[in-house]
C-alpha positions in Angstrom: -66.9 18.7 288.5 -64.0 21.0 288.1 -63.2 19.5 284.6 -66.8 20.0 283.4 -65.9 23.3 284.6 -63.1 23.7 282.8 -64.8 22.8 279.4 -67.6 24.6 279.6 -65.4 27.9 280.1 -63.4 26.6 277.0 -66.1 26.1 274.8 -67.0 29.6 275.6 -64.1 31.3 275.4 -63.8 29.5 271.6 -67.5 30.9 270.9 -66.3 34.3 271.8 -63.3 33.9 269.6 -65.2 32.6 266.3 -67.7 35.4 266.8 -65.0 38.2 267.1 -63.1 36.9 263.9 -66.4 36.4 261.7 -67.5 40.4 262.6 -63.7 41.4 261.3 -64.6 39.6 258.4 -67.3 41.4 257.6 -65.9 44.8 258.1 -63.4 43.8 255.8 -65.7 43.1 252.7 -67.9 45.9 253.7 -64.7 48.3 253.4 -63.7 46.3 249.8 -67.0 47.4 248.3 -67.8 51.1 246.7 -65.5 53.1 244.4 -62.3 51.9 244.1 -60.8 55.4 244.1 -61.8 55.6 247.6 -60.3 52.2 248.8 -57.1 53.8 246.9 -57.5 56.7 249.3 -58.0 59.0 245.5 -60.6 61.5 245.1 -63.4 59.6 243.1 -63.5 61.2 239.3 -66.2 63.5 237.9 -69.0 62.1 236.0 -68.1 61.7 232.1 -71.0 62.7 230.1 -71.7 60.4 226.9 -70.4 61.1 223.4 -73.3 63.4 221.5 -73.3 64.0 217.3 -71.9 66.5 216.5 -74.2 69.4 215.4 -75.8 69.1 212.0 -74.7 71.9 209.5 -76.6 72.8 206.1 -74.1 71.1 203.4 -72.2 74.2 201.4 -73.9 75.5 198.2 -72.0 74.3 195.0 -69.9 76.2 192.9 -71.4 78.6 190.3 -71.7 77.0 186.9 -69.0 77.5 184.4 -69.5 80.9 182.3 -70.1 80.2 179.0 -69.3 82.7 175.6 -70.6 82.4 171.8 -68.4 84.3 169.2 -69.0 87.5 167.9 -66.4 87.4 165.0 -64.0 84.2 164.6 -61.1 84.0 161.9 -61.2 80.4 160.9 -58.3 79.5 159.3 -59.1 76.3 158.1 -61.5 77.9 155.5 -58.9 79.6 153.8 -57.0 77.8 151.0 -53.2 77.5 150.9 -51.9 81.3 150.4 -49.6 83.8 151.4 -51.9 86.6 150.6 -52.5 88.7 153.3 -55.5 90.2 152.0 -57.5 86.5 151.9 -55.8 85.9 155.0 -57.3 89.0 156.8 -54.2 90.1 158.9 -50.9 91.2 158.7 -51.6 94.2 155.8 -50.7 96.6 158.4 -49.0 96.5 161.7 -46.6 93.8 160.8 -42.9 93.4 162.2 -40.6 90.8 163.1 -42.2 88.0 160.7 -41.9 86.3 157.8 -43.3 83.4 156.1 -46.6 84.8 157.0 -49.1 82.4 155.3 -52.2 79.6 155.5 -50.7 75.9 154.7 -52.9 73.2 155.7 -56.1 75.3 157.2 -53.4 76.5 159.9 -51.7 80.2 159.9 -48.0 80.0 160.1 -45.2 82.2 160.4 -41.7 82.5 161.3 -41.1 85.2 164.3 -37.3 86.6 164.0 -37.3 88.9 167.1 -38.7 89.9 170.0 -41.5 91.8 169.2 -43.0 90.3 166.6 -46.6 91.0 165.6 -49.7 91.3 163.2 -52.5 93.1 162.8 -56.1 93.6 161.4 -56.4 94.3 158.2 -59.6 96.7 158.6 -60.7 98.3 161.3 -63.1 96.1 163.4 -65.7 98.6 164.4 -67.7 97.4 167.2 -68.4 98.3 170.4 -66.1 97.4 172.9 -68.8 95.9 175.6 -69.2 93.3 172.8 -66.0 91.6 173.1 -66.0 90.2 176.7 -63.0 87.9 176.1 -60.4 87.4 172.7 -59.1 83.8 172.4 -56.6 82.3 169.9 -55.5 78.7 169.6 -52.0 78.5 169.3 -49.0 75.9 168.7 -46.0 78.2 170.2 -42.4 76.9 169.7 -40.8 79.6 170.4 -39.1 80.4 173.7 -41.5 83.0 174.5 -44.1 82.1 177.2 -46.4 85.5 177.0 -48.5 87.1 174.3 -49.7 90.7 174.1 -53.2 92.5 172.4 -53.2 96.3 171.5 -56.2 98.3 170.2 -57.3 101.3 169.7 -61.2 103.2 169.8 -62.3 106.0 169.0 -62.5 107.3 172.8 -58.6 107.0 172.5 -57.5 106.6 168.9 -54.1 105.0 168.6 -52.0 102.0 169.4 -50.0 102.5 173.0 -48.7 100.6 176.2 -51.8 101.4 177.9 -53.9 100.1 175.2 -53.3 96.7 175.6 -53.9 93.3 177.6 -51.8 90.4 178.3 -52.1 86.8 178.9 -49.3 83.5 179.0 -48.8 80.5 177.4 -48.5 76.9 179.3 -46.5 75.1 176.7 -44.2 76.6 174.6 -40.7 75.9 173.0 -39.2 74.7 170.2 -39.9 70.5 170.9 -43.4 71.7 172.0 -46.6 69.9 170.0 -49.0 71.4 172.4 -52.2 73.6 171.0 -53.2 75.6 173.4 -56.2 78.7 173.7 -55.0 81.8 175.4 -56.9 83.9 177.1 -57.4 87.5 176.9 -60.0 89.4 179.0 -60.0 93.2 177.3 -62.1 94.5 180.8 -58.7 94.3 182.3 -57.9 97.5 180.4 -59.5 100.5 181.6 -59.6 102.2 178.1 -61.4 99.3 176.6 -64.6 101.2 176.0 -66.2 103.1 172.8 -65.8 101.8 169.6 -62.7 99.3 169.2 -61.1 100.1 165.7 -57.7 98.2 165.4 -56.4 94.9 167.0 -53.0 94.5 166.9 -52.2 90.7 167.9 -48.6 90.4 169.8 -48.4 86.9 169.4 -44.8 86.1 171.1 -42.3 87.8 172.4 -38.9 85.6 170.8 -37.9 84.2 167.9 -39.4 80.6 166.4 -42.1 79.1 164.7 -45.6 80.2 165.4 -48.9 78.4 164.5 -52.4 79.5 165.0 -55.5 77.5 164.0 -58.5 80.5 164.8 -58.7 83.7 166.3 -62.1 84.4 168.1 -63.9 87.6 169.7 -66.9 86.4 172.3 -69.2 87.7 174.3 -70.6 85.6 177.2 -73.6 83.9 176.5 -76.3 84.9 179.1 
C-alpha cells in the first residue's frame, strides 16, 4: 500500500514537471516571434516608403536653326584669267601697302605680304547701304605667321578710313607649312559707325610677312 503510494505521488510529481517545462517552452517561441529589432532590445525602424518615378518634365526645345546669308556682291576670283592687272582684278588700285606680287594665277588671288600691315583695297567705292552687308567673308589660305585679319571702311555718315572704322576677326590655321583654306568671319554690326552709305573697304588681310592666298571675297546679307 505504501509503495502504490509512493508511485502514485511520483507519477504526479513527473506530470507537474512536464507541464511546467512545455508552458516555458511556449513563452519562449512566443518571445522569438515579432520584429527582430525588438528581440535585439533596438527601436524598430520607420516605415520606408517605395521608390516613385521621378516627375515627368517637358523635354527642352531644340536649338534655333542655323542662320543662313545669300551674297549681295562676291569677287570670284576664279573668273578672272591669269593677270596682274589690278584694274581686272578689282582691288589693290588704291589703299595698297606692304605687298607685292599682287596678282590672279590659277583662279586664286595671290600676293606676297612683306610687313606688318599689309593691305588692299577697293578699287571704287562700293556704295550701298550699310544695313545690306550683315556679315563680309573671305576664303583664305594664310601662311604667314599672322593669326588675325582687319576690315576698315568708310560712309558717308563718317567719311574716311580710321581705327574706329573697322572690324576684326582671326584665323584658325595659319603659318608658313599651313595648306588649310579657311572663311573668316567678319560681322560689320560690331562697329557702331557701320551705318549710312559704305563707300570704301579697305581689306587688312594679315598682320606679318608671308604668302597670302584668297579664292573669293563675299558681302551677304542673311537670308530671311
Amino acid at each position: 500500500m505504501k509503495k502504490a503510494i509512493a508511485l502514485i505521488l511520483l507519477f504526479a510529481m513527473l506530470a507537474m514537471m512536464f507541464s511546467m517545462l512545455a508552458a516555458c517552452g511556449k513563452d519562449d517561441d512566443d518571445e522569438g516571434e515579432g520584429d527582430p529589432a525588438a528581440s535585439d532590445g533596438g527601436e524598430t525602424p520607420p516605415p520606408t516608403n517605395p521608390p516613385t518615378d521621378p516627375p515627368e518634365t517637358d523635354p527642352p526645345p531644340p536649338p534655333p536653326p542655323p542662320k543662313e546669308f545669300a551674297d549681295v556682291i562676291r569677287w570670284n576670283f576664279a573668273e578672272i584669267g591669269d593677270t596682274d592687272d589690278k584694274g581686272e582684278i578689282g582691288w589693290g588700285n588704291r589703299n595698297f601697302h606692304m605687298i607685292e606680287n599682287f596678282r590672279v594665277e590659277g583662279g586664286i588671288l595671290k600676293m606676297t605680304t612683306t610687313g606688318g600691315d599689309p593691305f588692299f583695297g577697293l578699287n571704287v567705292n562700293l556704295d550701298i547701304a550699310a544695313s545690306e552687308i550683315e556679315r563680309i567673308v573671305i576664303r583664305v589660305l594664310n601662311k604667314t605667321e599672322s593669326g588675325g585679319a582687319e576690315i576698315f571702311f568708310d560712309t558717308d555718315i563718317a567719311p574716311g578710313l580710321a581705327a574706329e572704322r573697322a572690324f576684326r576677326s582671326s584665323y584658325w590655321d595659319f603659318g608658313e607649312d599651313n595648306d588649310k583654306w579657311e572663311e573668316i568671319v567678319f560681322f560689320p554690326d560690331d562697329c557702331e559707325f557701320w551705318e549710312g552709305t559704305v563707300n570704301q573697304l579697305r581689306v587688312d588681310i594679315v598682320e606679318g610677312a608671308g604668302e597670302v592666298w584668297v579664292e573669293w571675297i563675299a558681302l551677304q546679307k542673311e537670308v530671311k
